[in-house]
C-alpha positions in Angstrom: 0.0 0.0 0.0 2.9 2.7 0.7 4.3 2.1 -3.0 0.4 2.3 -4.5 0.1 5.4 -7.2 -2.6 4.5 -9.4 -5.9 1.9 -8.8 -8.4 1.4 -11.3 -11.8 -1.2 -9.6 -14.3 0.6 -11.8 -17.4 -1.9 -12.9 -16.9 -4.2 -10.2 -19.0 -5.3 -7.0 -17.8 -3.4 -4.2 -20.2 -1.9 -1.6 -17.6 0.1 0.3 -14.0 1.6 0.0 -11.6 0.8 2.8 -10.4 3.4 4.7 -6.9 2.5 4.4 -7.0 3.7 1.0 -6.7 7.2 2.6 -3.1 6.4 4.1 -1.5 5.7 0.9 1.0 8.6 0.4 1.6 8.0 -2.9 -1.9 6.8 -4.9 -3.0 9.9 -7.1 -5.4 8.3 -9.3 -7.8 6.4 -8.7 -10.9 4.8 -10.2 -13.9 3.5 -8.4 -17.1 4.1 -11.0 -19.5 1.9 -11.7 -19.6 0.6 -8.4 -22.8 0.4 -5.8 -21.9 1.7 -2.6 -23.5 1.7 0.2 -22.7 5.2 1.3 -24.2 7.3 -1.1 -22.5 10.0 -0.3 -19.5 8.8 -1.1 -20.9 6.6 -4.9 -21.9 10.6 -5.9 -18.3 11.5 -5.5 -16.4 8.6 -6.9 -18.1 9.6 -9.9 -17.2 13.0 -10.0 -14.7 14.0 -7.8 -10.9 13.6 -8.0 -9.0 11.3 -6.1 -7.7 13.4 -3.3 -11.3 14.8 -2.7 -12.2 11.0 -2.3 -9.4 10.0 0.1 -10.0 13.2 2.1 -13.7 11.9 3.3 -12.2 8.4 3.1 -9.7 9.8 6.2 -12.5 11.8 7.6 -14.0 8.9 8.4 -16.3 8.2 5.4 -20.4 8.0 6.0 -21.7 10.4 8.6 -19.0 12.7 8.9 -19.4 15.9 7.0 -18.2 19.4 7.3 -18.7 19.7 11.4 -16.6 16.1 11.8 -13.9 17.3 9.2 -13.6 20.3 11.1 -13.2 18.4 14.5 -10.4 16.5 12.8 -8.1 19.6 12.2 -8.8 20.7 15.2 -7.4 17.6 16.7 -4.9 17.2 14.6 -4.1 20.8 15.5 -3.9 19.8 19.1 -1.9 17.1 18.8 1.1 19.1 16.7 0.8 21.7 19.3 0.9 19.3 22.1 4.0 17.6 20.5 5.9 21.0 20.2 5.2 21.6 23.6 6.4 18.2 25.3 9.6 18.6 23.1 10.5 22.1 23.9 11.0 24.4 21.4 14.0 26.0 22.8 16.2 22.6 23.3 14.6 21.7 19.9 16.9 24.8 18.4 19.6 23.6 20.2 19.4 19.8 19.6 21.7 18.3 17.2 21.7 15.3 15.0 24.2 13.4 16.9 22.5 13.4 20.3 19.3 12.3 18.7 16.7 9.4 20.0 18.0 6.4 17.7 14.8 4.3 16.1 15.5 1.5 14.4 12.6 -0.4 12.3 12.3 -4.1 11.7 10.3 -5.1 8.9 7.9 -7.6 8.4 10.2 -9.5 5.8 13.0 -9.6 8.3 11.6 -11.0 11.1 11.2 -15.1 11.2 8.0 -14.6 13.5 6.5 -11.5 13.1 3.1 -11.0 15.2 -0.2 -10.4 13.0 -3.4 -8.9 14.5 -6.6 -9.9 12.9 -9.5 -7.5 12.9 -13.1 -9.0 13.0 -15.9 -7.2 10.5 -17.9 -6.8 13.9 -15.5 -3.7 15.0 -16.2 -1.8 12.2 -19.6 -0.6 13.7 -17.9 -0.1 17.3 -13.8 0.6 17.5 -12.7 0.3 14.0 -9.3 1.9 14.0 -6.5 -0.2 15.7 -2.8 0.3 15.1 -0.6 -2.0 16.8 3.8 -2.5 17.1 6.4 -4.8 19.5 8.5 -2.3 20.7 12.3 -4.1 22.3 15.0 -3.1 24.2 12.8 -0.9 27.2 14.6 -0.2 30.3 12.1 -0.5 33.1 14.1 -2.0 36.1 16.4 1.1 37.4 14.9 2.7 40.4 11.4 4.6 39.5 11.7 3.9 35.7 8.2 1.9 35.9 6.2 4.7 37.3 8.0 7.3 35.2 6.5 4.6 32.1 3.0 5.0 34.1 2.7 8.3 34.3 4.1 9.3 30.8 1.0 6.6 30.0 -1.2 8.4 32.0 -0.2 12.3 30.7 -0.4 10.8 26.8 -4.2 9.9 27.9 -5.0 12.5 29.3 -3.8 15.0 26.5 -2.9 13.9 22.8 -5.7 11.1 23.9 -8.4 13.7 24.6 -9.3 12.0 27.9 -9.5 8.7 25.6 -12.3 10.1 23.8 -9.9 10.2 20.7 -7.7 7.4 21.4 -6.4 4.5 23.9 -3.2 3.4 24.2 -2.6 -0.4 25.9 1.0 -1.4 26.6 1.6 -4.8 27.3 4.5 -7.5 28.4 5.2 -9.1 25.0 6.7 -12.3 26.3 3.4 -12.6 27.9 1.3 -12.6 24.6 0.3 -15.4 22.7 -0.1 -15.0 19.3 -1.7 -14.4 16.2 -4.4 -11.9 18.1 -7.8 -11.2 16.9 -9.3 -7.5 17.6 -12.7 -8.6 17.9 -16.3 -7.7 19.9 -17.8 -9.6 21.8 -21.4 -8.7 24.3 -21.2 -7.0 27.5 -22.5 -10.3 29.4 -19.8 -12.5 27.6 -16.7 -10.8 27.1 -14.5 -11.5 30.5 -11.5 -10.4 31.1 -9.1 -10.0 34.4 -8.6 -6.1 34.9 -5.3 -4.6 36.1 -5.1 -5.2 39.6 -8.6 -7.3 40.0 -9.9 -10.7 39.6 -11.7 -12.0 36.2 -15.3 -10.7 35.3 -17.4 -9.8 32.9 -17.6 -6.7 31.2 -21.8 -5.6 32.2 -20.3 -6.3 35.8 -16.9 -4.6 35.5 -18.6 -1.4 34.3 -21.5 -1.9 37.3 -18.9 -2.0 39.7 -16.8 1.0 38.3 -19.7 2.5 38.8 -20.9 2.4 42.3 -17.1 3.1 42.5 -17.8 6.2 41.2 -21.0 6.9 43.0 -19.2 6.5 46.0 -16.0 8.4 45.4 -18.7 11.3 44.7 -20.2 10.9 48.0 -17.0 10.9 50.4 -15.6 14.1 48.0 -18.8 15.9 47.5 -18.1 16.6 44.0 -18.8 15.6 40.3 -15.2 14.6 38.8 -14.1 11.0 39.9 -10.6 9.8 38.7 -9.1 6.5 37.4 -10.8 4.4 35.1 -14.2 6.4 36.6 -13.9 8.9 34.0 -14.3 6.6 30.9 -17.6 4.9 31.7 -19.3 7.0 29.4 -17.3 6.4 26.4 -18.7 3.1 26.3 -22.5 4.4 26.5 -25.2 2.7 23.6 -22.9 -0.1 22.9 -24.3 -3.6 22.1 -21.0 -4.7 21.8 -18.1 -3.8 23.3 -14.0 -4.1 21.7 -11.5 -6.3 22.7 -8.0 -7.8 21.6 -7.9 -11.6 22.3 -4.8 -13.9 22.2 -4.4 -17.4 20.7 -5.8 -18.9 23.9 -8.6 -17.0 23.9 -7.9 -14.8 26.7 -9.1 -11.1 26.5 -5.7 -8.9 27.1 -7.4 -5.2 26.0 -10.6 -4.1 26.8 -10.2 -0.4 25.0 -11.2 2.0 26.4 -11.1 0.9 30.1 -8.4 -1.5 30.9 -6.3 -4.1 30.1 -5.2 -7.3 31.2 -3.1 -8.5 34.9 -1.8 -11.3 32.8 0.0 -9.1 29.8 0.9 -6.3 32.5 4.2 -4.4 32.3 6.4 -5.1 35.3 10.3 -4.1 36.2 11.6 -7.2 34.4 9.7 -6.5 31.2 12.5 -5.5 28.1 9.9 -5.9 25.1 6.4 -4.6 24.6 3.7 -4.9 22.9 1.4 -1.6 22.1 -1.5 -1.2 20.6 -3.7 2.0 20.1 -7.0 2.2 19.0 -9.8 4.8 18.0 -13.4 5.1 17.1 -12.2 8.5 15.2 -9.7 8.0 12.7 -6.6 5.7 11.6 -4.6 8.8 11.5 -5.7 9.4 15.4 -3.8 6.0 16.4 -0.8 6.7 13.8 -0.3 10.2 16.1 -0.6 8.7 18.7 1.5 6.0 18.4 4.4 8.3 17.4 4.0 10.2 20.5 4.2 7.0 22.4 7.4 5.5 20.8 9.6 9.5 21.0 8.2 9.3 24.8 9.4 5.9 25.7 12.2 6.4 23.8 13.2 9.2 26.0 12.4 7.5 29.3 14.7 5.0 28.3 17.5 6.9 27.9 16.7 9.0 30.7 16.9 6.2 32.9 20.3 4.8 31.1 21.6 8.1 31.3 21.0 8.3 35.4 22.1 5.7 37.6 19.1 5.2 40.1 18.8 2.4 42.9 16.4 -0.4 42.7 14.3 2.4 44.2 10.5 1.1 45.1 9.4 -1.9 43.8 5.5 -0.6 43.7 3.9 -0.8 40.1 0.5 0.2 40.8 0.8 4.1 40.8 -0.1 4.7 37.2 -1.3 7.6 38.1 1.7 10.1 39.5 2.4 13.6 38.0 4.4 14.3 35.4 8.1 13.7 35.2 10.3 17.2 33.0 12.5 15.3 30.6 14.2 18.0 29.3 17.6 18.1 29.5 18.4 20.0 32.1 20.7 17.1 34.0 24.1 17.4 33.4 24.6 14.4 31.7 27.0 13.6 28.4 24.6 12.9 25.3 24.2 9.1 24.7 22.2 7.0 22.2 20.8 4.1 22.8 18.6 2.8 20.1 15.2 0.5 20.8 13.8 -1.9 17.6 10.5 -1.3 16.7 9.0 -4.4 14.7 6.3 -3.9 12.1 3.0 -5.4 13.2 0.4 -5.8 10.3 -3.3 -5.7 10.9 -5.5 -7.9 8.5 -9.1 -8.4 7.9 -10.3 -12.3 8.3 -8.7 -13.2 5.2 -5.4 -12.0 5.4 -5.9 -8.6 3.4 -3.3 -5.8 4.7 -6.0 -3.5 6.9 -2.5 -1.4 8.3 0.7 -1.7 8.6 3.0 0.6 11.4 5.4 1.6 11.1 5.3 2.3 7.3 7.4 4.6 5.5 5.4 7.4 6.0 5.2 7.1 10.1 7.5 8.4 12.7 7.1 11.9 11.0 5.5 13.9 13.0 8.6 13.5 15.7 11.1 13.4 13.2 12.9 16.3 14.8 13.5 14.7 18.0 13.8 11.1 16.6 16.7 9.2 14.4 14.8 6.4 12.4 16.8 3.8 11.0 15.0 2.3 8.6 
């Protein structure tokens, strides 16, 4: 799809256009007449718009999005560049030079012997469609309070680029504890279970239940309306008949976006390789964003903590939730690199067709000034 510059399905049988189509850089024509789709919108302008107009509502998010949605995208996107600008500094980002840039290097799909495929189930096209997913090696978590500097940088990400999760959720997880291929699927309130971070197994109707007289409660003893933790994303899930998930080869739910995921893939001290995963009911390009942010952020925790010799510090990995740790570099500290390996993770559809594929050519950009990618 990244090498795709011209694509001619005219006359055929196609009822929709995928949206993927709208992340190929270099496709400039395009011909989809003569086909029946089932957002009408969309048939009117195959037939007589140009190709970019045509990938434009294709990234917009296709049927149901029009001018007001569009506009809601740029502001985001907006956001997010200004947000990235800000957590990079633009003074330092004058005075940074190549050499002591974050190092990136990308493993494709053709070199890795066992690279891990998600497969995305028709059913989360109606309720989390966007997912972009990558193993991530080489993290430095055991040092002193490296973990709950990870947490928190989590936590901040959420909280702003994320839009509160209402735009995206990110879900890190201990790859040595994943069993793959993995299938990003749905499944109903009363039957999807799954063992929440720091809680025993149960079902989704009952995990949101509880977090909710949670919530009711924490009102109560503070006499207010805002409740914190996993309290303030109930809502996001409101009017669903089904609700996402990400399931391993043994069938075990490890992500339940966009409340929690799973004790059993957690991150711990010990963990060197992850596995993360965003995910979006807005846009593809939402995830790609965020996923950048995530990689440049983890990236500079982990030189951070190589560059700083801690102690084993505490050994407590349940405080996701701790403020936010200045990265700049202000310590007096010689510039070092030390590169991680991100591995390409594709996504299909049930049978096998390329849904996404990150990092591609065309991702890592938007932190290209901070970030060395070796590709």
């Amino acid at each position: 799809l990244p090498l795709l510059q011209s694509l001619d399905v005219a006359n055929n049988r196609l009822r929709e256009l995928p949206a993927a189509l709208a992340d190929c850089p270099r496709l400039k024509e395009a011909n989809f007449r003569g086909n029946q789709l089932t957002d009408k919108r969309l048939e009117k302008m195959v037939n007589g718009c140009q190709t970019k107009a045509v990938l434009e509502y294709l990234r917009a998010g296709g049927r149901g999005r029009g001018k007001a949605e569009s506009a809601r995208e740029e502001a985001r996107r907006k956001k997010r560049e200004k947000q990235q600008k800000k957590d990079g500094g633009d003074g330092e980002r004058d005075e940074l030079e190549e050499a002591s840039k974050l190092l990136v290097k990308v493993l494709h799909v053709s070199e890795n012997p066992a690279p891990l495929v998600v497969k995305a189930s028709p059913g989360v096209k109606d309720v989390r469609p966007f997912i972009v997913c990558c193993v991530l090696k080489g993290v430095s978590l055991k040092p002193g309070n490296a973990l709950k500097r990870f947490l928190s940088a989590q936590t901040k990400l959420h909280e702003d680029i994320c839009e509160k999760r209402t735009a995206a959720t990110i879900a890190t997880h201990d790859l040595q504890l994943i069993k793959g291929p993995l299938i990003y699927d749905v499944q109903p309130p009363d039957e999807l279970k799954i063992m929440p971070l720091g809680r025993k197994e149960i079902k989704a109707k009952d995990l949101l239940r509880q977090l909710q007289l949670e919530a009711e409660e924490q009102r109560k003893q503070k006499k207010r309306q805002n409740v914190s933790g996993l309290h303030k994303y109930l809502q996001l899930l409101d009017g669903k008949d089904n609700y996402p998930c990400l399931v391993d080869a043994e069938g075990v739910v490890i992500s339940f976006p966009p409340i929690t995921n799973s004790e059993k893939t957690k991150i711990r001290k010990d963990t060197r390789d992850l596995f993360l995963e965003v995910t979006s009911d807005t846009s593809l390009q939402i995830c790609k964003d965020v996923m950048d942010a995530l990689i440049l952020k983890i990236a500079e925790l982990n030189k951070f903590t190589l560059e700083n010799k801690e102690d084993s510090g505490s050994e407590d990995e349940s405080d996701a939730f701790c403020g936010p740790v200045n990265l700049n570099s202000s310590q007096n500290v010689q510039p070092m690199n030390f590169p991680l390996v991100v591995e390409q993770v594709r996504v299909v559809d049930t049978d096998g067709n390329l849904k996404v594929l990150y990092p591609s050519k065309t991702d890592l950009t938007t932190v290209s000034s901070l970030l060395t990618v070796i590709r």
